[in-house]
C-alpha positions in Angstrom: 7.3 -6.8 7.1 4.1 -4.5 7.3 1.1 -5.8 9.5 -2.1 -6.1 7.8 -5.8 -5.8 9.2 -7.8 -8.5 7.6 -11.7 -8.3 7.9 -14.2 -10.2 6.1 -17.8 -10.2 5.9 -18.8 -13.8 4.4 -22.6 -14.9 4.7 -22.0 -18.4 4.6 -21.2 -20.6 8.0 -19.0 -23.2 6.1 -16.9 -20.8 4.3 -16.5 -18.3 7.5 -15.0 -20.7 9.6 -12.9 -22.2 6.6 -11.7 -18.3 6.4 -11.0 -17.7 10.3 -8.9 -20.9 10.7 -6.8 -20.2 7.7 -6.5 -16.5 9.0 -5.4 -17.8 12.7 -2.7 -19.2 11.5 -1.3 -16.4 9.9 -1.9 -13.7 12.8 -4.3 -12.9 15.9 -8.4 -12.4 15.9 -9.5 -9.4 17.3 -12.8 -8.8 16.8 -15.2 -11.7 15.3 -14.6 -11.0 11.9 -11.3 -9.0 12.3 -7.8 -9.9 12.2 -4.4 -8.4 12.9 -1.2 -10.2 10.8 2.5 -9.2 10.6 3.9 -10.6 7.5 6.6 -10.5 5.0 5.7 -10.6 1.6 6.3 -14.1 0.5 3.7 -14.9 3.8 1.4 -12.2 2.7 1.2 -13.4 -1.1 0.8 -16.8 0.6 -2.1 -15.9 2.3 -3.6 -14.0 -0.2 -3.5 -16.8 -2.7 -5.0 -19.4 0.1 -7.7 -16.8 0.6 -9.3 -16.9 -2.6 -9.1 -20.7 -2.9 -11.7 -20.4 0.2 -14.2 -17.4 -0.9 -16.9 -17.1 -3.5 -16.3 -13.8 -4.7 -19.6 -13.0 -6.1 -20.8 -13.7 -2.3 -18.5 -12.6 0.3 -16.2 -10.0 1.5 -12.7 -9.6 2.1 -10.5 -6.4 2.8 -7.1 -6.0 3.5 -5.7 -2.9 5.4 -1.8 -2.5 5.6 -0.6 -0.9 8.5 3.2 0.7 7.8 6.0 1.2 10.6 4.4 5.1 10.6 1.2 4.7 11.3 1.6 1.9 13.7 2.5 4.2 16.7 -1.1 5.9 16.0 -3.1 3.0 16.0 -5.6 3.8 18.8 -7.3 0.7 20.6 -10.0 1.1 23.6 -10.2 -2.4 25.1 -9.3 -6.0 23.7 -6.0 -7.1 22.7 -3.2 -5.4 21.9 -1.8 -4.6 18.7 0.4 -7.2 17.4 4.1 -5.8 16.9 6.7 -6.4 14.3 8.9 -8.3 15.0 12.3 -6.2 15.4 10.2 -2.8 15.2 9.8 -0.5 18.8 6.6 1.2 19.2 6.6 4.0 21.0 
């Protein structure tokens, strides 16, 4: 399970808040467009494939940013929520 940072830049009301829902269900908002999502695979290929059933590619913007076990202790946040944790992981 790895936790991804999900941020999107999509122009279009309808389709952003189509995209935010769907993302709040897989993980935790963060910053208005940004999202923080500890998955396993299957969820992750899940959400992926949901995704581009909501975007118009030649339009909008979508990044995904995987954050390992390694890097997770180094994350560095100044203000708003924490970072969300793995399940079963100690961060340190």
């Amino acid at each position: 399970m790895l936790i991804y940072v999900i941020v999107y830049d999509i122009p279009v009301d309808k389709r952003r808040y189509k995209v935010a829902d769907l993302l709040s269900g897989y993980g935790q908002r963060v910053q208005f467009s940004v999202f923080e999502c500890a998955l396993p695979v299957a969820k992750y290929q899940e959400l992926r494939d949901r995704l581009k059933q909501r975007i118009n590619k030649s339009e909008d913007c979508v990044r995904f940013y995987p954050i390992s076990s390694h890097t997770h202790s180094q994350v560095e946040i100044w203000g708003g929520p924490d970072l969300i944790k793995v399940p079963g992981s100690v961060v340190v």
